[in-house]
C-alpha positions in Angstrom: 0.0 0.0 0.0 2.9 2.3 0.6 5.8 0.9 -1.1 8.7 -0.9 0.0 9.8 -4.1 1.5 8.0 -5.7 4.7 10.9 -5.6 7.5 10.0 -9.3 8.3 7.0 -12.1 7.9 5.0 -14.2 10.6 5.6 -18.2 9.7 2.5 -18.0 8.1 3.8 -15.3 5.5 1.5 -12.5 7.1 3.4 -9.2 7.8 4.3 -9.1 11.4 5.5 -5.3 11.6 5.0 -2.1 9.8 8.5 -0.5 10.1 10.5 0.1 7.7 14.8 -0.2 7.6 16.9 1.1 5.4 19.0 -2.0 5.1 16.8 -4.2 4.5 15.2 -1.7 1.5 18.7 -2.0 0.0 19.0 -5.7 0.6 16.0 -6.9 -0.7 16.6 -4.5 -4.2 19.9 -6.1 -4.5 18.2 -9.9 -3.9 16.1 -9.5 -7.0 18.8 -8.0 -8.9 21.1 -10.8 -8.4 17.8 -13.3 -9.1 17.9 -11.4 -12.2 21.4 -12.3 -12.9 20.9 -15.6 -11.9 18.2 -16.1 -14.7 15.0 -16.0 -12.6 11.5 -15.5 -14.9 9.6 -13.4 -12.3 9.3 -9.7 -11.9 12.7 -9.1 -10.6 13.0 -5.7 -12.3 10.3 -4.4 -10.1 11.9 -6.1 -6.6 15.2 -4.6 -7.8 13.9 -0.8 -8.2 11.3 -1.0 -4.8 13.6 -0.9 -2.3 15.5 1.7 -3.1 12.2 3.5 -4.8 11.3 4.2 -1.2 14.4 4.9 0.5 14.9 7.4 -2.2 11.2 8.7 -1.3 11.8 8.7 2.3 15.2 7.9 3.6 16.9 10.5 1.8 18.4 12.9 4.4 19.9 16.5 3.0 23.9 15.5 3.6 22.7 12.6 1.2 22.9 9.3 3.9 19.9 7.5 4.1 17.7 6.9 7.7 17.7 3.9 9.1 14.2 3.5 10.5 10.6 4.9 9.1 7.5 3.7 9.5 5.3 1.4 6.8 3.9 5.3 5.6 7.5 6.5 5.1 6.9 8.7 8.5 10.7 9.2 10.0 11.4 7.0 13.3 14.8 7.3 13.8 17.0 9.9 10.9 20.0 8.2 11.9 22.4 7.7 9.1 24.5 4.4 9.7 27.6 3.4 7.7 26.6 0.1 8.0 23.0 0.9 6.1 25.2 2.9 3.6 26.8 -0.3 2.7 23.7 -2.1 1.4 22.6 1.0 -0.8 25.9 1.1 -2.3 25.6 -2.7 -2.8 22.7 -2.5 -4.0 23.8 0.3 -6.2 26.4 -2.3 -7.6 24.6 -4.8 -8.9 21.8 -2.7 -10.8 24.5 -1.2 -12.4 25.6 -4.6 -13.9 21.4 -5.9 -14.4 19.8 -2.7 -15.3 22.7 -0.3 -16.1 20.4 1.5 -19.1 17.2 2.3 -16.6 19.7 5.1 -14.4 22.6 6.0 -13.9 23.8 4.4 -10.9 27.5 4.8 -10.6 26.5 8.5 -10.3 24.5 7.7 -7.7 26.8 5.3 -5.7 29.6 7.7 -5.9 27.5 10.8 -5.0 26.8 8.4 -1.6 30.6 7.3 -1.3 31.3 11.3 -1.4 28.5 11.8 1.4 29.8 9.3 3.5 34.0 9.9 3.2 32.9 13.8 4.0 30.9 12.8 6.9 32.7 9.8 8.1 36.5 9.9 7.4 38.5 8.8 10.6 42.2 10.2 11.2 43.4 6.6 11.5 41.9 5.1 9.1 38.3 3.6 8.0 35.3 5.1 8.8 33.3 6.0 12.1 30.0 4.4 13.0 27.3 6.4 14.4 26.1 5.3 17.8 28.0 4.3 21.1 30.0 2.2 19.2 32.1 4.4 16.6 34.7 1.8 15.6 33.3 -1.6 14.5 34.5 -4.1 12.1 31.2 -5.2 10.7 30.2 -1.4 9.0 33.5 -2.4 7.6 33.3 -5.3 6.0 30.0 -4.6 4.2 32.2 -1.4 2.8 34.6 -3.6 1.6 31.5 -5.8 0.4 30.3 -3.1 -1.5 33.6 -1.4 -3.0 34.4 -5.3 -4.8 31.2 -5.5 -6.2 31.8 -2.3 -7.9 35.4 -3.0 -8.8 34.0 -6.5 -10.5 31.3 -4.2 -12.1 33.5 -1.6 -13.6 33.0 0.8 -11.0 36.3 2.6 -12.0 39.2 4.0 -9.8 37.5 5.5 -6.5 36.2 1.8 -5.5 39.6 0.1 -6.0 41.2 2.7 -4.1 38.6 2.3 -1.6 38.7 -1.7 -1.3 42.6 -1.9 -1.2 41.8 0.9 1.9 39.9 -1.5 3.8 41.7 -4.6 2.9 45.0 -2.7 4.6 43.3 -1.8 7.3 41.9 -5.1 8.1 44.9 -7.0 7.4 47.5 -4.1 9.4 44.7 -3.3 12.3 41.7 -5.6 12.5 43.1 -9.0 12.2 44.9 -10.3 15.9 48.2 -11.7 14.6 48.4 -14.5 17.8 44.9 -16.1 16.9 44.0 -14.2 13.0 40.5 -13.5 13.8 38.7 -10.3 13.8 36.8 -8.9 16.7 33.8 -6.6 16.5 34.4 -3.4 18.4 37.9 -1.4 18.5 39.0 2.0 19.8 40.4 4.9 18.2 43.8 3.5 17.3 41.8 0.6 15.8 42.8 -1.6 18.7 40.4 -4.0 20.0 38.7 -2.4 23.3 40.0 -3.0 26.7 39.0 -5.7 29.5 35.9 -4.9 30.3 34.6 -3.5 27.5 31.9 -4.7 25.0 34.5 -6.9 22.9 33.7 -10.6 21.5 33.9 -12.3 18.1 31.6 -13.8 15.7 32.2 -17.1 13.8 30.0 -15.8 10.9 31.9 -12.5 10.1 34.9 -14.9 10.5 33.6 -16.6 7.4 32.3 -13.4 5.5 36.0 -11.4 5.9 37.5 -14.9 4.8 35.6 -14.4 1.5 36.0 -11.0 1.1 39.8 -10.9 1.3 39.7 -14.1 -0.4 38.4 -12.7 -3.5 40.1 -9.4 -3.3 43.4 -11.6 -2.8 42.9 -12.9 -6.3 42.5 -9.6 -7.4 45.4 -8.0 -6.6 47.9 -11.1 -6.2 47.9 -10.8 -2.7 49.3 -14.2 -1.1 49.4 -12.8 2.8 45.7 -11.7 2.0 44.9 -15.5 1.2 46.8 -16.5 4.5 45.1 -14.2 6.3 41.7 -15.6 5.0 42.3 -18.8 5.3 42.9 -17.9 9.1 40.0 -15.8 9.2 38.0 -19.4 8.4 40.2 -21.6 10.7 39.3 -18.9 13.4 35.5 -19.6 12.5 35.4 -23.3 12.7 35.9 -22.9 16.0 32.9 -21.7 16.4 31.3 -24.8 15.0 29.2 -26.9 17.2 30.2 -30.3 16.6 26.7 -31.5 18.3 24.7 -29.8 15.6 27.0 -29.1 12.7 26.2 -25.1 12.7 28.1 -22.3 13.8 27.4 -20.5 16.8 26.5 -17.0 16.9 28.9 -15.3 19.4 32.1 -16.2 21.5 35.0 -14.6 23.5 38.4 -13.5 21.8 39.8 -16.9 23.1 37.0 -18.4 21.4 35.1 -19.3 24.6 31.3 -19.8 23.6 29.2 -16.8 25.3 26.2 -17.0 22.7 25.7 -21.0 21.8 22.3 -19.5 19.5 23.3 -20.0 16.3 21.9 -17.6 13.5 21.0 -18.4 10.0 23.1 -15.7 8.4 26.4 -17.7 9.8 25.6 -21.0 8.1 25.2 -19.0 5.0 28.9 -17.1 5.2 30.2 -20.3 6.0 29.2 -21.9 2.7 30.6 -19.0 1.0 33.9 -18.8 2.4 34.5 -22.5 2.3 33.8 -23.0 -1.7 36.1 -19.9 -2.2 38.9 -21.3 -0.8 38.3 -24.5 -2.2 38.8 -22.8 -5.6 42.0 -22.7 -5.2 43.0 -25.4 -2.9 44.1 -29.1 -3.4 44.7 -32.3 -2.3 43.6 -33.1 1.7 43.1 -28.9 2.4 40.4 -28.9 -0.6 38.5 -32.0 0.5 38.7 -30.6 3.5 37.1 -26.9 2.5 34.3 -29.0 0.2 33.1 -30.9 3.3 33.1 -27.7 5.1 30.6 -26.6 2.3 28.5 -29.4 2.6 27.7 -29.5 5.9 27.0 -26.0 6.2 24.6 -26.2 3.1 23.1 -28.8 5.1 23.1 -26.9 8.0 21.3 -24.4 6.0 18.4 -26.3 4.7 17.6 -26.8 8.4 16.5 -23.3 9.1 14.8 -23.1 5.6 12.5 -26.2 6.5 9.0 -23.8 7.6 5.7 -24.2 8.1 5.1 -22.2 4.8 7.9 -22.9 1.9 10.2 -20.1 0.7 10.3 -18.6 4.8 13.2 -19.6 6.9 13.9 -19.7 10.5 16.1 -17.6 11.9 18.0 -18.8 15.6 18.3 -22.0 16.5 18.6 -23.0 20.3 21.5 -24.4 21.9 19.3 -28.1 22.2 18.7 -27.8 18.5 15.3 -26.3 18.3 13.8 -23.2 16.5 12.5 -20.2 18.1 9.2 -19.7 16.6 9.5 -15.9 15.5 9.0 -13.9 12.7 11.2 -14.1 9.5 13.3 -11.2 9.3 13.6 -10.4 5.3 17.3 -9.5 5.9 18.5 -12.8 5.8 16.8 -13.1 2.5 20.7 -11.4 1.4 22.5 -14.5 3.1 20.7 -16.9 1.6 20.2 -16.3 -2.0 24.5 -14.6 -2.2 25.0 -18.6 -0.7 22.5 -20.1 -3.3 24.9 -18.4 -6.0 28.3 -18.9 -4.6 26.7 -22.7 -4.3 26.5 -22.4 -8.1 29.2 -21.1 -9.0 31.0 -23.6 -7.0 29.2 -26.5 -8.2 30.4 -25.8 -12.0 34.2 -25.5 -10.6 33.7 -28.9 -9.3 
C-alpha cells in the first residue's frame, strides 16, 4: 500500500511489523537483482527498483545518507544515518548497475553516496566511524569492503579500487589479531580491539564473510598474505562450530570461549561462501577438507529453511537444536540467495 519491503513475515507469511529499515530496503533491491542475474523469470525488475524506490522517497536525508528507520507510511522514526546501512545501498547500487545499467545512472549515484559518507565519516586513522556508542566496529567495515568489490568486479572505476585496497590494509595491518588471525567486532580509536571490560567478543560468521571478502580481493590484486590471512579468518570460524549440531554458533570470546551458543541463520550461509572460495584454489587433503566444510554447512542451511510455509526460513536455533518460533526477518533473504549463487558457481568449478 505504501511501497517498499515488509521488515519481516510471521511463519504464516502474514506481515508481522510495519517499520520500515533502510538496510533491509537495500537488501532486498539487490536480492532480485542478483535473481535477475541468476536467470529468474519473475518480476525481478520491479523487486530490484522497490527498495530503493522508497528509501529514495523517504530515507533520503539532505547530507545525502539514508535513515535507518521509518515507519510502513515512510513517516521518519529514527533519521540516523548508519555506515553500515550505507553499505547495502551502495551494494545495492552495484549490482543494478551490472542488471539494469540503461534504466539510471547508478554509478553516479553510488559515488554521490561514497562522497556523502568519506565527507561525513573519514576517521584520522583510518576507515570510517560508526554512528552510535559504538564508533569503531568491524562489521560497518566489512559490508564497505563488500560493496567497494562489487563495484570494482562491475567496472566501477578507480574511486572503489582505491577504496577496497583501503579496507583490505586496514583489516589486514589493524583488524586481524596476529596470535589467533581472527577479527573482533568493536575497537577503539587507534583501531585496537577495546580494553577488559569493555563490550569486545567475536563472531564465527563475520569470521567466514571477511575470509571471503579478502579471499576474493586476494585474487584480485595477487595478494598471497591476503589468502593467508583468510584462510585464518575461516580456521578462526570453525571454532565456532558446534560439533553436536553441525552449525556455527552465533557469538564467543576473543579466546573463542562460547558466550552466545544460539546459532543464527546468516552464519551458516557465510560459511558456505567462504569455504567454496577457498576450495577454488586449494588441493589435495586442504580442498577436500574446505568442500566438506561446504556441505555441511549447506546442510546446516536447509535446516532453518525447513518452515511451516515454503520459501520462509527460520532464523536462531537453540542451543538443544530447536527453533525459536519468530518472525522471518527479510534481511536474511541477502544471506541466503548470495550462498545459493556462490553454491553455483561452486558447483560448476567442481
Amino acid at each position: 500500500m505504501h511501497g517498499g519491503f515488509i521488515d519481516t513475515l510471521n511463519l504464516d507469511a502474514s506481515p508481522a511489523e510495519t517499520q520500515r529499515r533502510g538496510r533491509v530496503q537495500a537488501r532486498q533491491s539487490w536480492v532480485y537483482g542478483v535473481a535477475g542475474e541468476m536467470g529468474w523469470t519473475g518480476p525481478w525488475r520491479k523487486g530490484a527498483v522497490l527498495g530503493l524506490d522508497f528509501l529514495s522517497a523517504h530515507h533520503l536525508r539532505p547530507d545525502g545518507q539514508f535513515s535507518t528507520k521509518t515507519s510502513a507510511a515512510g513517516t521518519m522514526l529514527d533519521a540516523t544515518a548508519f555506515l553500515y546501512d550505507q553499505t547495502f545501498i551502495l551494494l545495492a547500487f552495484s549490482q543494478l548497475h551490472k542488471v539494469m545499467r540503461r534504466d539510471a545512472d547508478w554509478s553516479a549515484k553510488a559515488l554521490a553516496l561514497l562522497q556523502a559518507v568519506t565527507a561525513a565519516r573519514t576517521h584520522p586513522q583510518g576507515g570510517f566511524v560508526e554512528s552510535g556508542a559504538e564508533p569503531f566496529q568491524s562489521n560497518p567495515h566489512m559490508h564497505l569492503f563488500e560493496a567497494a568489490l562489487a563495484w570494482c568486479e562491475a567496472g566501477g572505476g578507480s574511486a572503489w579500487h582505491r577504496l577496497a585496497d583501503e579496507l583490505a590494509e586496514l583489516c589486514l595491518s589493524r583488524m586481524i589479531d596476529p596470535a589467533n588471525g581472527a577479527i573482533a567486532e568493536y575497537y577503539d580509536a587507534a583501531w585496537k580491539p577495546l580494553p577488559p571490560g569493555g563490550v569486545q567478543h567475536l563472531e564465527p560468521g563475520h569470521q567466514f564473510e571477511w575470509a571471503w571478502l579478502l579471499g576474493r580481493w586476494s585474487r584480485m590484486r595477487g595478494h598471497v598474505g591476503a589468502e593467508k590471512a583468510a584462510k585464518r579468518l575461516f580456521e578462526a570460524g570453525t571454532r565456532g562450530v558446534d560439533p553436536l549440531r553441525q552449525v556455527a554458533i552465533f557469538e564467543m570470546s576473543l579466546d573463542f570461549q562460547v558466550t552466545q551458543p544460539s546459532a543464527r541463520l546468516w552464519a551458516q550461509a557465510e560459511r558456505i561462501k567462504a569455504a567454496i572460495l577457498l576450495m577454488e584454489t586449494a588441493d589435495g587433503a586442504e580442498r577436500v577438507r574446505y568442500r566438506e566444510h561446504a556441505i555441511a554447512a549447506a546442510h546446516a542451511l536447509w535446516r532453518y529453511l525447513e518452515t511451516p510455509t515454503a520459501g520462509l526460513w527460520h532464523d536462531r536455533m537453540t542451543p538443544d537444536g530447536n527453533f525459536i518460533e519468530e518472525a522471518a526477518p527479510a534481511s536474511s533473504f541477502y544471506h541466503i540467495i548470495c550462498a545459493i549463487s556462490v553454491l553455483g558457481q561452486g558447483s560448476s568449478n567442481g
